[in-house]
C-alpha positions in Angstrom: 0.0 0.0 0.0 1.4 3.6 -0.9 1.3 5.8 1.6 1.3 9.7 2.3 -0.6 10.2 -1.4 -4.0 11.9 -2.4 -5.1 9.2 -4.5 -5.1 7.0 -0.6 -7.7 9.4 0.9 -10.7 7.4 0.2 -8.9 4.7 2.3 -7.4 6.5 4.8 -11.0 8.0 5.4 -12.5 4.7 6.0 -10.1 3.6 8.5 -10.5 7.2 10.2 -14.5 6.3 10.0 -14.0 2.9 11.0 -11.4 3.5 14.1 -12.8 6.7 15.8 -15.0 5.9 18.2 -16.4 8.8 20.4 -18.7 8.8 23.4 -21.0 12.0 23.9 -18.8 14.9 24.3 -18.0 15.6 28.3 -17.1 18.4 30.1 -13.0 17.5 30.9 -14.0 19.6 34.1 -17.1 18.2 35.7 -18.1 15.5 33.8 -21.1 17.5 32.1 -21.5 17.1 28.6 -19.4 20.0 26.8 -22.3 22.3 25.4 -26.0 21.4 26.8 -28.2 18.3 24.4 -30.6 21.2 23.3 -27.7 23.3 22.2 -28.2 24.5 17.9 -24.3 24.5 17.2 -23.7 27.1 15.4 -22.5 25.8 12.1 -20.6 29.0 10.1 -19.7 32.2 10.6 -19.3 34.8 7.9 -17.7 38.2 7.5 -16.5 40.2 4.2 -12.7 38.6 5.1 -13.5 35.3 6.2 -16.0 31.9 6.7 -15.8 29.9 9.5 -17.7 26.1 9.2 -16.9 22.6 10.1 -13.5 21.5 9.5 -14.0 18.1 7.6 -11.5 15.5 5.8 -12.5 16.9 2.5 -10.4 20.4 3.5 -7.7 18.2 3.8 -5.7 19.5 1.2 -6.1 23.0 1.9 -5.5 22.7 5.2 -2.3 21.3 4.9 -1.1 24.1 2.5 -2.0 26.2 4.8 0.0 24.8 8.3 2.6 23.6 6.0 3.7 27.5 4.3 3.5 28.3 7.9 5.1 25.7 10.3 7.2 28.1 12.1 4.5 31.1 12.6 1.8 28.6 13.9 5.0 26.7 16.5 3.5 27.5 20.2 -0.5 28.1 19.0 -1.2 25.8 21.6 1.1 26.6 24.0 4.6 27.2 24.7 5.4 23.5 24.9 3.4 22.4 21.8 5.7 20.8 19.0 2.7 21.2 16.4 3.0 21.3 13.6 6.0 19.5 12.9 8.0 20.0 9.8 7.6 16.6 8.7 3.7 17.0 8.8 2.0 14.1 5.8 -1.0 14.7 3.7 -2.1 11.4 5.2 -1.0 12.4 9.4 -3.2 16.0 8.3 -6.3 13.7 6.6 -6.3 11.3 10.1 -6.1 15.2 12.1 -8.9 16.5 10.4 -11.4 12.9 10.8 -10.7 13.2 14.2 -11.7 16.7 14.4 -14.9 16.2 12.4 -16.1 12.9 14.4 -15.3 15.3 17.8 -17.6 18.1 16.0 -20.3 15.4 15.7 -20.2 14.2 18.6 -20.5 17.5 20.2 -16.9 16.8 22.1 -15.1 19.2 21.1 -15.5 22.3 17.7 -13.0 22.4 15.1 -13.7 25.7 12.5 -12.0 25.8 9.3 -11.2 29.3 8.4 -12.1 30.2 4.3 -11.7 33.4 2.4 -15.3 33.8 1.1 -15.2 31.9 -2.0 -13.5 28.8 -0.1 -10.4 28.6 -2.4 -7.8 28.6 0.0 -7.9 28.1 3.9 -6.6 31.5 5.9 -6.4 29.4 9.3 -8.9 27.2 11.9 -10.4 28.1 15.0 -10.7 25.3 18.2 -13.6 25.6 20.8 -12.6 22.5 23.1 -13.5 21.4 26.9 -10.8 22.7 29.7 -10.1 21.2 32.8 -8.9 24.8 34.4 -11.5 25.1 37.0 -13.9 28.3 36.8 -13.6 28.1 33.0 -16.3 26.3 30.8 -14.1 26.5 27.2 -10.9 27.2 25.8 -10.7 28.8 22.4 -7.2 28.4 20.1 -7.1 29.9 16.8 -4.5 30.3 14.0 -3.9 32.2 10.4 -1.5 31.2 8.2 1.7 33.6 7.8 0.5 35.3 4.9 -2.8 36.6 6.4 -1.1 37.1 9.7 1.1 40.3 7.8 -2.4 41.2 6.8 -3.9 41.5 10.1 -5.9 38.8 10.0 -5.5 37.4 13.2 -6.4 40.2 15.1 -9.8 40.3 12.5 -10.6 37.1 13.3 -9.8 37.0 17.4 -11.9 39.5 17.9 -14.6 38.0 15.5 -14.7 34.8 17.2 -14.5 36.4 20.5 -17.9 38.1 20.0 -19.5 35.2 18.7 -18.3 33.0 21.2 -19.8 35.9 23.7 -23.2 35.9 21.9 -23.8 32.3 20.2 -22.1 29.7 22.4 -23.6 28.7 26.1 -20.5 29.6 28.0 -20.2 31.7 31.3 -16.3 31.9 30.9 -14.1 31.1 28.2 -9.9 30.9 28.0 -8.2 32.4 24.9 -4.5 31.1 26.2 -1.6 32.9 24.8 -4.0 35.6 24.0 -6.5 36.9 26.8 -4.3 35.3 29.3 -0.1 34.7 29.1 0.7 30.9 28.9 2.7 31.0 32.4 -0.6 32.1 34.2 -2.9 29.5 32.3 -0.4 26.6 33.4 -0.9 27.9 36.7 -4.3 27.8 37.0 -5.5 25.2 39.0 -7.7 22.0 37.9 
């Protein structure tokens, strides 16, 4: 079997279908489930700049253009310690990423947003809404632009675009943006 190739996706995305199996999303914190059973997701997000919806196995090779012309910008997105995403990053390694992302997003575990300029032909970045274990938070957010929209001030764009939407759409009292709203040494320090 070739590996690392496009023409292997339809494989690869059966054994990413067949292996991932997810209970119902729970709170890392308290046991709770992440966002409440009633909860309409909210499924995009849309400005003049920038879409956010789903991230899903068939962005795959966007994606990967996009963290790969950008592997040392995005280095310590999700925290100082992170080693993601590594130089030696495969289509296929980015394809199993993303399926495990998009079962998480179905399951209501944990929200992966893929980031697209308006007409969706190239990704600009993702955004993560994930469980925390910090106690007295209810979320953390992560999000990322790829080096060429970062010199164009996306990232700020979209940080504060995701932070009111958060605020307005999503059922959280508090939410973490680490690295951004709060410095990585006093996140670590938080306790559990």
């Amino acid at each position: 079997m070739k590996t690392g190739k496009i023409g292997n996706i339809g494989f690869h995305v059966l054994l990413v279908a067949l292996c991932v199996v997810i209970p119902s999303g729970l709170n890392a914190q308290s046991g709770r489930p992440f966002v409440p059973k009633d909860f309409q997701v909210p499924d995009k997000l849309e400005t003049e700049r920038f879409r956010l919806r789903m991230l899903t196995v068939n962005d795959v090779v966007k994606d990967y253009d996009a963290v790969m012309t950008s592997v040392e910008h995005l280095r310590g997105v999700f925290g100082p310690q992170s080693t993601w995403p590594k130089p030696e990053l495969t289509l296929e390694q980015d394809l199993i990423d993303l399926g495990w992302h998009q079962k998480e997003f179905q399951t209501r575990r944990s929200f992966a947003y893929t980031v697209m300029d308006p007409p969706e032909s190239e990704c600009l970045g993702c955004v993560y809404i994930v469980p925390t274990r910090k106690r007295g938070y209810d979320a953390e957010v992560y999000l990322w632009v790829r080096a060429s929209e970062f010199k164009k001030g996306l990232d700020a764009a979209l940080y504060d675009a995701v932070k009111s939407w958060v605020e307005k759409r999503w059922p959280f009292k508090k939410v973490a943006y680490p690295g951004r709203d709060i410095g990585w040494e006093a996140w670590e320090s938080l306790p559990e």
